[in-house]
BAVO-356260 format. One record per residue: x, y, z of N, C-alpha, C, O in turn. Coordinates in steps of 0.1 Angstrom, whole numbers, padded with zeros to 4 digits, always signed. Atoms other than C-alpha are relative to their C-alpha. Example, Ala and Ser with C-alpha at 12.3 -4.5 7.8 and 13.67 -1.06 7.14 Angstrom:
2
+0009-0012+0000+0123-0045+0078+0009+0012+0000+0019+0012+0007;-0009-0011+0000+0137-0011+0071-0008+0011+0008-0003+0022+0009;
! end
This chain:
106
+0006-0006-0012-0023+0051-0283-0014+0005-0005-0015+0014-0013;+0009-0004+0005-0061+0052-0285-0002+0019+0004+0005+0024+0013;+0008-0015-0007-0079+0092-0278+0001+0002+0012+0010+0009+0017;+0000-0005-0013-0088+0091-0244+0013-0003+0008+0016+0006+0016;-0014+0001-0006-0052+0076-0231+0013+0010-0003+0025+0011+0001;-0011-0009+0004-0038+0105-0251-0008+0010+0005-0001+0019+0011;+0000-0013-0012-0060+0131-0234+0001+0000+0010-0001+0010+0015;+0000+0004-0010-0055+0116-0206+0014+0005+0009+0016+0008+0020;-0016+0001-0005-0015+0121-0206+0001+0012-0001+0008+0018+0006;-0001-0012+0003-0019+0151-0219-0009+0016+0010-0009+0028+0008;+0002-0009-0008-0037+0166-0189-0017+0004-0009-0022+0015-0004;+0009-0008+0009-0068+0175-0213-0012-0003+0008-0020+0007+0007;+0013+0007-0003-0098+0155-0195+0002-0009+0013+0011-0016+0016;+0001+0008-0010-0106+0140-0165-0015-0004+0007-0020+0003+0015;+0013+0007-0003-0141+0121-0158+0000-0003+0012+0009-0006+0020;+0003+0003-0015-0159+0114-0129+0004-0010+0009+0008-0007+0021;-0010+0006-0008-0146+0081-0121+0016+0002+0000+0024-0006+0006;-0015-0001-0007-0112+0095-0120+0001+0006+0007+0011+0005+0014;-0003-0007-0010-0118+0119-0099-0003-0003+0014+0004+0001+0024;+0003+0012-0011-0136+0094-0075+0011-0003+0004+0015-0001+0015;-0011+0013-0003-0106+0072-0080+0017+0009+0010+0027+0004+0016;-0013-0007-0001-0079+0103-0073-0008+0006+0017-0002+0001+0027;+0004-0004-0014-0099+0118-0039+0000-0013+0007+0005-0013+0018;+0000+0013-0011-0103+0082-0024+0014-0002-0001+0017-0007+0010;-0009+0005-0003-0070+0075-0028+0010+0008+0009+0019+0004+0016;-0007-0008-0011-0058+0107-0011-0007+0002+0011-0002+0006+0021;+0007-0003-0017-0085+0107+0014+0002-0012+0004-0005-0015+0014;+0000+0015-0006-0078+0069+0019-0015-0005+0004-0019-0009+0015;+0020+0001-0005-0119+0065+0018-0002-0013-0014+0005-0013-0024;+0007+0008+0008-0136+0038-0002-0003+0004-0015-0012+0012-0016;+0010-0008+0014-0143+0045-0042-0015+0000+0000-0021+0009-0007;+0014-0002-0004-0177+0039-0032-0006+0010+0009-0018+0013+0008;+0008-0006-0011-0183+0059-0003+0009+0013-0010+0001+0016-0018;-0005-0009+0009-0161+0086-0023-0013+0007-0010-0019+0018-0011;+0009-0005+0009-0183+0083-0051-0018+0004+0006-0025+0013+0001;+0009-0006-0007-0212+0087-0029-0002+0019+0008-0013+0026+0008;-0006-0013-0004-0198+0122-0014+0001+0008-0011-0003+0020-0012;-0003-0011+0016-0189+0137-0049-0018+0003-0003-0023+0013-0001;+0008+0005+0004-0220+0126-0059-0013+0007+0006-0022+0009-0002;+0005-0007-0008-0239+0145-0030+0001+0016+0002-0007+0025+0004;-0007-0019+0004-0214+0178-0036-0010+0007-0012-0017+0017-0011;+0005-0004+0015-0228+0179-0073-0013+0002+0002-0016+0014+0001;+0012-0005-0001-0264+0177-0066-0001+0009+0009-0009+0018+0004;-0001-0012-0006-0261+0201-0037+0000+0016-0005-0007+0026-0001;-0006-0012+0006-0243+0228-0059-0018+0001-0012-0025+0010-0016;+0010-0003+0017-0270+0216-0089-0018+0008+0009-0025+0017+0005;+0010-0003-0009-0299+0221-0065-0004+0015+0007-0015+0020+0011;-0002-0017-0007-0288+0256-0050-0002+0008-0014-0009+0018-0013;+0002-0008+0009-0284+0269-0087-0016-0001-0006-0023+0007-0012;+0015+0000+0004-0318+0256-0093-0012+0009+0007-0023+0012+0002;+0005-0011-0008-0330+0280-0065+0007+0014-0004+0006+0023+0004;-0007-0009+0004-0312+0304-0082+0009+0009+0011+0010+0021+0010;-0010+0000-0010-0286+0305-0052+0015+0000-0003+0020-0007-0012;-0016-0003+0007-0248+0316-0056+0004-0013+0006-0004-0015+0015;-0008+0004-0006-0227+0290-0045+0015+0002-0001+0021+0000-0011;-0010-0007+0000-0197+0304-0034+0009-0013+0010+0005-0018+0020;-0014+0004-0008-0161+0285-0023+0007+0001+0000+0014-0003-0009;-0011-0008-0003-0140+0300-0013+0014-0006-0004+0016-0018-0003;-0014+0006+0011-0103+0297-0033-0005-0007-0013+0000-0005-0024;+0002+0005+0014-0122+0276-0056-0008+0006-0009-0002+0006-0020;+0007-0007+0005-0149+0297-0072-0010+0000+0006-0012-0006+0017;+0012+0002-0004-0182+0302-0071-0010+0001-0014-0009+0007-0025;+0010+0004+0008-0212+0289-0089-0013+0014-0006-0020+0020+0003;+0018-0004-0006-0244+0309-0100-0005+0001-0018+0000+0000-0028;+0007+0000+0012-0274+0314-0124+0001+0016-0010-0002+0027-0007;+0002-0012+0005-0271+0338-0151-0012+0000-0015-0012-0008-0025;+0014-0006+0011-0305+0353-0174+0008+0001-0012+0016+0010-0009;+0001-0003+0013-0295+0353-0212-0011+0005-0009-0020-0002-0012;+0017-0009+0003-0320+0379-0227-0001-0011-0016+0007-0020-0019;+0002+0005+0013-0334+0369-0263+0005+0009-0008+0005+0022-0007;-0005-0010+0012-0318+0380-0294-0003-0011-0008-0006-0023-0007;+0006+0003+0012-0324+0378-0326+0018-0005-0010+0029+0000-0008;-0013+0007+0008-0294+0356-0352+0001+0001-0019-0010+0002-0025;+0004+0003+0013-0292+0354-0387+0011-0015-0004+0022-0018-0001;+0000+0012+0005-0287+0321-0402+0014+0003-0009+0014+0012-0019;-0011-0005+0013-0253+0322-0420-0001-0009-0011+0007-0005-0020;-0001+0004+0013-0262+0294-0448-0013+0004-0011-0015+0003-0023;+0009-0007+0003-0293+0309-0451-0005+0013-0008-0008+0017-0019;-0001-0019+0000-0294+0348-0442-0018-0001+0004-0026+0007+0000;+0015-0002-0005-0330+0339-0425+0001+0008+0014+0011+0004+0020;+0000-0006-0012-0335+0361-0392-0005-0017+0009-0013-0026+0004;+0008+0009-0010-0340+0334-0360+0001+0005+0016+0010+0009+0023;-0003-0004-0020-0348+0342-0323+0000-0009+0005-0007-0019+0003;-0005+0011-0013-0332+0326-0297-0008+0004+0013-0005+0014+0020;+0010-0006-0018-0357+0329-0263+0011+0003+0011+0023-0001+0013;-0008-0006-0015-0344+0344-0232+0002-0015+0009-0009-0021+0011;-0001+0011-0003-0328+0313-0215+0013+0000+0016+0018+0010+0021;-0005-0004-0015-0308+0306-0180+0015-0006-0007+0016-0013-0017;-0014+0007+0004-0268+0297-0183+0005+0001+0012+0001+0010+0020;-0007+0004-0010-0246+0283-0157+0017+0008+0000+0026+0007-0008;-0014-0016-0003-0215+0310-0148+0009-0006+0012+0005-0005+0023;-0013-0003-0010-0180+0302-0130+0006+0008+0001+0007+0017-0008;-0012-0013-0003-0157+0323-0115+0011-0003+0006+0009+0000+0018;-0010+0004-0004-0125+0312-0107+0001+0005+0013-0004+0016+0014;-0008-0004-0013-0111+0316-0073+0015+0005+0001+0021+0000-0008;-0013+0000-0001-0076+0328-0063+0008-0009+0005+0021-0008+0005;-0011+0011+0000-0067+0297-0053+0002-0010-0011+0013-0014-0016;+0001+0007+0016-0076+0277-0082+0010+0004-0014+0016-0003-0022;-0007-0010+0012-0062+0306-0105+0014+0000+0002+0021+0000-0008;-0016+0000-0002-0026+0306-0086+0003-0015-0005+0013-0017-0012;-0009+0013+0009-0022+0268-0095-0004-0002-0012-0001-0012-0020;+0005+0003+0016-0036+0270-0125+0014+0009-0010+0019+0007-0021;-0006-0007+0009-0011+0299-0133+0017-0005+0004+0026+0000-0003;-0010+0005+0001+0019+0280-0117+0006-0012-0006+0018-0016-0004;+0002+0016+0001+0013+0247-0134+0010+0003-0013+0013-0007-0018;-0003+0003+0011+0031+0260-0165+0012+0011+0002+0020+0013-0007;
! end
């Protein structure tokens, strides 16, 4: 069994066309017009964080932008000081619905 057919079974990973392929098949919608809709979600969400906008959904989480100030690292093969610049990071927050099947799944 190659890698991906074993993370696959194993619940570890799931890529874009499968998620296409798993929403059209329960919304009975086209993989194309499917992937068109996903496809429209994602940039929506990517677009609002770019405005530095929460997106919030309810049960599932909510998206937003968070400031990472700069600090200073030291090099461990080194021992050289390096700064890292103040930079933006992308922040989930689970929902309570997400988090109840996540915490019944096992």
């Amino acid at each position: 069994m190659n890698e991906k057919n074993h993370e696959q079974q194993a619940g570890l990973e799931m890529n874009k066309g499968e998620l296409i392929e798993r929403v059209a098949n329960e919304c009975g919608l086209t993989k194309h017009a499917t992937g068109r809709v996903i496809t429209s979600v994602f940039n929506a969400i990517s677009e609002a964080l770019a405005a530095n906008d929460k997106v919030k959904l309810v049960g599932f989480g909510t998206f937003s932008v968070a400031q990472r100030t700069a600090r200073e690292v030291r090099v461990p093969r080194t021992g050289e000081l390096m700064q890292i610049p103040t930079k933006k990071a992308i922040r989930f927050k689970a929902g309570s619905v997400i988090m109840d099947t996540i915490r019944s799944a096992h």
